[in-house]
MMTF fields as JSON, N, C-alpha, C and O atoms, coordinates in Angstrom:
{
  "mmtfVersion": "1.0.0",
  "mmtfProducer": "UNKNOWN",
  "numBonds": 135,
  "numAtoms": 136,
  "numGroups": 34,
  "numChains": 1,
  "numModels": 1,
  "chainsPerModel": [1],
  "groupsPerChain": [34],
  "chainIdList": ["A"],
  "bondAtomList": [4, 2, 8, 6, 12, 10, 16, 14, 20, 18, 24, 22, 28, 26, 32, 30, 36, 34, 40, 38, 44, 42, 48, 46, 52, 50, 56, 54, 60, 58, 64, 62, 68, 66, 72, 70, 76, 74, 80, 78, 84, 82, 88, 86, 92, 90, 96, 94, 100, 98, 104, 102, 108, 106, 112, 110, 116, 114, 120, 118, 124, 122, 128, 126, 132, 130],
  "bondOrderList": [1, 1, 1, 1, 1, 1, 1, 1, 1, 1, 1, 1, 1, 1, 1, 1, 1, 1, 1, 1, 1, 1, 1, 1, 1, 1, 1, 1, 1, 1, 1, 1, 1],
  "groupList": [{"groupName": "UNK", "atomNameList": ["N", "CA", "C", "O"], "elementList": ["N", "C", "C", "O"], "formalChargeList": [0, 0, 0, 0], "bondAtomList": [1, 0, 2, 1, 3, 2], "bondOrderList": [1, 1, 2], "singleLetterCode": "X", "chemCompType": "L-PEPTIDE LINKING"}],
  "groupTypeList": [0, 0, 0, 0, 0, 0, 0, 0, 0, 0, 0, 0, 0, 0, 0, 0, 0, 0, 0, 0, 0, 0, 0, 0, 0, 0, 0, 0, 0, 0, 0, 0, 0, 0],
  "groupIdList": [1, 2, 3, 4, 5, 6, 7, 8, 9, 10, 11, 12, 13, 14, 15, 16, 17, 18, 19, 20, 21, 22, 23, 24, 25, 26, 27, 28, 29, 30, 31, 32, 33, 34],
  "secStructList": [7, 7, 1, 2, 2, 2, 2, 2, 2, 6, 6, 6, 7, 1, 2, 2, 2, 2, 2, 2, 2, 2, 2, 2, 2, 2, 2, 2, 2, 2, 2, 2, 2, 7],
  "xCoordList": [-10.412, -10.49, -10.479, -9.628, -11.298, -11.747, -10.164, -9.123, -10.191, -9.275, -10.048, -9.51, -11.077, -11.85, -11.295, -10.653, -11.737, -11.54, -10.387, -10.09, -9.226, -8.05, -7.35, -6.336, -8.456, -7.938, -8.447, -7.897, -9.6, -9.836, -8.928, -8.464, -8.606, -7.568, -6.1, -5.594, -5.832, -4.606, -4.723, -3.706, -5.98, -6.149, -5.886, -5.826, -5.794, -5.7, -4.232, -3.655, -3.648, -1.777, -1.878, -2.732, -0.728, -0.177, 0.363, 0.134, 1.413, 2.271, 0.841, 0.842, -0.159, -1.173, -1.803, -2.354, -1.677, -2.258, -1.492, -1.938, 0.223, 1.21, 0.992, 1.336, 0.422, 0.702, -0.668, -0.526, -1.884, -2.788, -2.798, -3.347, -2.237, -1.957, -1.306, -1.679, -0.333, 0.604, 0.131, 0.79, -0.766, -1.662, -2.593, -2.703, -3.253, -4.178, -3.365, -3.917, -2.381, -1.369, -1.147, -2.052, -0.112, 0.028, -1.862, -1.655, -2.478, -4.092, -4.319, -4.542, -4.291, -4.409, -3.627, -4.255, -2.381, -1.379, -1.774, -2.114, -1.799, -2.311, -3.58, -3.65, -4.414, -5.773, -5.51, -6.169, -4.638, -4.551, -3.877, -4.021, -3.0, -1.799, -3.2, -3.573, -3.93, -4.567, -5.699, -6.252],
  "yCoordList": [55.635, 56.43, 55.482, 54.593, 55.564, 54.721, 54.889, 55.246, 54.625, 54.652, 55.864, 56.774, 55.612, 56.713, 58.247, 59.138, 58.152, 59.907, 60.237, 61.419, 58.878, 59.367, 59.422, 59.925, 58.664, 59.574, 61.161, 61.775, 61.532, 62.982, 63.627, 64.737, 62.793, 63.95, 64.646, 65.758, 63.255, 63.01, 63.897, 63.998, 64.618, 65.165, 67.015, 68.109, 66.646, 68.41, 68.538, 69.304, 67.725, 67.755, 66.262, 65.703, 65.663, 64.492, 64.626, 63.965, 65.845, 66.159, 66.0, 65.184, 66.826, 67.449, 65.75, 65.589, 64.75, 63.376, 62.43, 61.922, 62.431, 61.955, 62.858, 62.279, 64.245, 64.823, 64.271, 63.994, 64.045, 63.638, 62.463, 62.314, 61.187, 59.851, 60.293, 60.106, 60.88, 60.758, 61.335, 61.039, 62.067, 62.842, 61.801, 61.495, 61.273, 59.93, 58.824, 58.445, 58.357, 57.671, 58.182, 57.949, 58.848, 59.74, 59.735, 59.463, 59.83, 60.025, 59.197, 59.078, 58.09, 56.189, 55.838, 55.613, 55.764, 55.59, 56.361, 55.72, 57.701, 57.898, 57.636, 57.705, 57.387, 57.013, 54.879, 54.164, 54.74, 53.038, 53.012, 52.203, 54.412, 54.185, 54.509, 53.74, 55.906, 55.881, 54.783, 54.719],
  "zCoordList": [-23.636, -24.875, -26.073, -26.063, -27.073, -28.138, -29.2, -28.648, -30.513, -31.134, -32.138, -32.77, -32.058, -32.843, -32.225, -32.78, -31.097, -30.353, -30.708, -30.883, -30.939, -30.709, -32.541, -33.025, -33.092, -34.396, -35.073, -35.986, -34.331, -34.321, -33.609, -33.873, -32.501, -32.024, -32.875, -33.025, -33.28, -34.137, -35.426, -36.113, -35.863, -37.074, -36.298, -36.86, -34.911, -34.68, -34.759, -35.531, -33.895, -33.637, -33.336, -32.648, -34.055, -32.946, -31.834, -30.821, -32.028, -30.53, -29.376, -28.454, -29.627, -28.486, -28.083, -26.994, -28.909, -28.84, -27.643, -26.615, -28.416, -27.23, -25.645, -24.614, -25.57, -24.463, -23.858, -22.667, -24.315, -23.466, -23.08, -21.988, -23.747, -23.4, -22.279, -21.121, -22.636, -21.086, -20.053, -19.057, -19.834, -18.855, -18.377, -17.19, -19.337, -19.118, -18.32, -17.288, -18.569, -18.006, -16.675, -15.873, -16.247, -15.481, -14.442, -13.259, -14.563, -14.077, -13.534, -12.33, -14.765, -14.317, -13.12, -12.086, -13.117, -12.015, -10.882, -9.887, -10.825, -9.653, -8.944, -7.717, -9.57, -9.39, -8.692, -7.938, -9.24, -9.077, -7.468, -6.551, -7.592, -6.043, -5.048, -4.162, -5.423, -4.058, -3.792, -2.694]
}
């Protein structure tokens, strides 16, 4: 995710910004274990 996407995102909610990083995160990791 660019820094761009993630400052549009940041213009809807920040909260909704921290919750998709961590979903993205969360995604990454599992994607790396299997």
């Amino acid at each position: 995710m660019t820094d761009k996407e993630l400052l549009s995102l940041e213009r809807i909610r920040p909260s909704d910004v921290d919750q998709i990083r961590a979903e993205l995160s969360r995604l990454e990791c599992e994607g790396m274990v299997q």
